[in-house]
C-alpha atoms as one frame of an Amber mdcrd trajectory, in Angstrom:
protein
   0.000   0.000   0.000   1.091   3.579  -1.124   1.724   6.357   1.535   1.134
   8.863  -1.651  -2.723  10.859  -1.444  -4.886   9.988  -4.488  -4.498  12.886
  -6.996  -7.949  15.078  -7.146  -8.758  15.509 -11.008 -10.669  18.133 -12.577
 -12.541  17.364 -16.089 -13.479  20.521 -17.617 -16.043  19.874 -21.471 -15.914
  23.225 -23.187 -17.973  23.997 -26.290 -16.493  26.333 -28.389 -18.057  28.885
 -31.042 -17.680  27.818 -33.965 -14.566  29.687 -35.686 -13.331  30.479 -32.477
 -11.395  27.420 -32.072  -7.807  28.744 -32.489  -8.350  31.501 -30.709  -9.483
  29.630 -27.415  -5.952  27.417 -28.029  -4.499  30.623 -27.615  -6.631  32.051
 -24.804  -6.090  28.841 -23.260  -2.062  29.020 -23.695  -1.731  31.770 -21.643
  -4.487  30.799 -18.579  -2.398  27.653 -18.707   0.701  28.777 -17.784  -1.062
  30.690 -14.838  -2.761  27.176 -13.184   0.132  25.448 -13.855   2.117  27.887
 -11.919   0.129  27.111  -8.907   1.670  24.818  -6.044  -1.026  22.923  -5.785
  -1.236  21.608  -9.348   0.491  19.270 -10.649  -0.321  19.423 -14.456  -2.811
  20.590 -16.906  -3.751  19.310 -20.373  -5.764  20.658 -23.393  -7.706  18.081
 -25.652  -9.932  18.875 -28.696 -12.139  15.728 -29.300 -12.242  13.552 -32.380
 -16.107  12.963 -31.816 -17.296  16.490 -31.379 -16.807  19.343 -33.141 -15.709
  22.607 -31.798 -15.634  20.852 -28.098 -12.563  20.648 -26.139 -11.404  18.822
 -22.986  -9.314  20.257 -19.982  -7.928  18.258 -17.154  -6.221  19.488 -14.452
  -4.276  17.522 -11.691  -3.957  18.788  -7.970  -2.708  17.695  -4.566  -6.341
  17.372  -3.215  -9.536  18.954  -3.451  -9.125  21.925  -0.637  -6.229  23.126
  -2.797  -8.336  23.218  -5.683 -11.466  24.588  -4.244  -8.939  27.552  -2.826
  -7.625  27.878  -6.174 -10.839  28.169  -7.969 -12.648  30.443  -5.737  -9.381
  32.815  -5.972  -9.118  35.884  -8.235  -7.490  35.035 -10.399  -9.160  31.902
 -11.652 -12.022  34.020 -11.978 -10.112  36.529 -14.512  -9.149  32.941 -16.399
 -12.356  32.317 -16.918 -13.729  36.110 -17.784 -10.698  35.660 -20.686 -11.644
  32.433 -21.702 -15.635  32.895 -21.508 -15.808  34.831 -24.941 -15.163  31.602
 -26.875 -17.246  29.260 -24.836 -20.920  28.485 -25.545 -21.210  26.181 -23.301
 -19.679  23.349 -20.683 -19.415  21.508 -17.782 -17.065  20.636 -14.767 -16.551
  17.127 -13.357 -14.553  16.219 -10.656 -12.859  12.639  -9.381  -9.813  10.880
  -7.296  -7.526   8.704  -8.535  -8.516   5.563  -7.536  -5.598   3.201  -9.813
  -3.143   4.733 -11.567  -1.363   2.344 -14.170  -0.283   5.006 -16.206   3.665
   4.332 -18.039   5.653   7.035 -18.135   5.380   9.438 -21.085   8.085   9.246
 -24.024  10.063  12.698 -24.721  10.970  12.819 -27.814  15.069  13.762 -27.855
C-alpha cells in the first residue's frame, strides 16, 4: 500500500463557437501557464475531441480537493475564466480521485 494521497482531477467539457477554435488554443495558452504555476497543481492538459466538433477537454491535476477549491474560488481563476468565456458556448465541470493509476511514463521525444 502507497503512503502517496490519491491525486484530485478536474474534467473541464468546453464547447467552443464555432470559428473560435484557435483563438481559445491561444486564450487557453496563456491561462495555462497561470494554473500550472500554482503549487497545488500538478499538471494541466488541453484536448480537442475527435467525436465532437468545436468541443474541447481540460484536465487538471492537484494535490487534493481543498487546494483546488482555494484555487478556484481565488481571483485570479475568476479573470481565467472572464478571458476564456468569450469563446465558450457552453460546458461543464466534473470532478474525481484517482482511484488506480497504471499510467507508463510518457516518451520525450530527444
Amino acid at each position: 500500500m502507497s503512503d502517496t494521497k490519491p491525486v484530485f482531477r478536474v474534467l473541464l467539457r468546453a464547447q467552443i463557437a464555432p470559428g473560435k477554435e484557435e483563438a481559445f488554443e491561444e486564450a487557453w495558452r496563456g491561462v495555462g501557464n497561470a494554473v500550472t504555476g500554482d503549487p497545488a497543481n500538478l499538471g494541466q492538459w488541453l484536448l480537442r475531441s475527435n467525436d465532437e466538433e468545436s468541443v474541447y477537454y481540460i484536465i487538471s491535476d492537484w494535490v487534493d480537493e481543498p487546494s483546488f477549491r482555494v484555487f478556484e474560488r481565488s481571483d485570479q481563476h475568476l479573470e481565467h475564466r472572464q478571458r476564456l468565456h468569450p469563446y465558450r458556448t457552453g460546458g461543464s465541470m466534473t470532478t474525481m480521485t484517482m482511484a488506480v493509476d497504471l499510467a507508463k511514463p510518457l516518451a520525450v521525444a530527444e
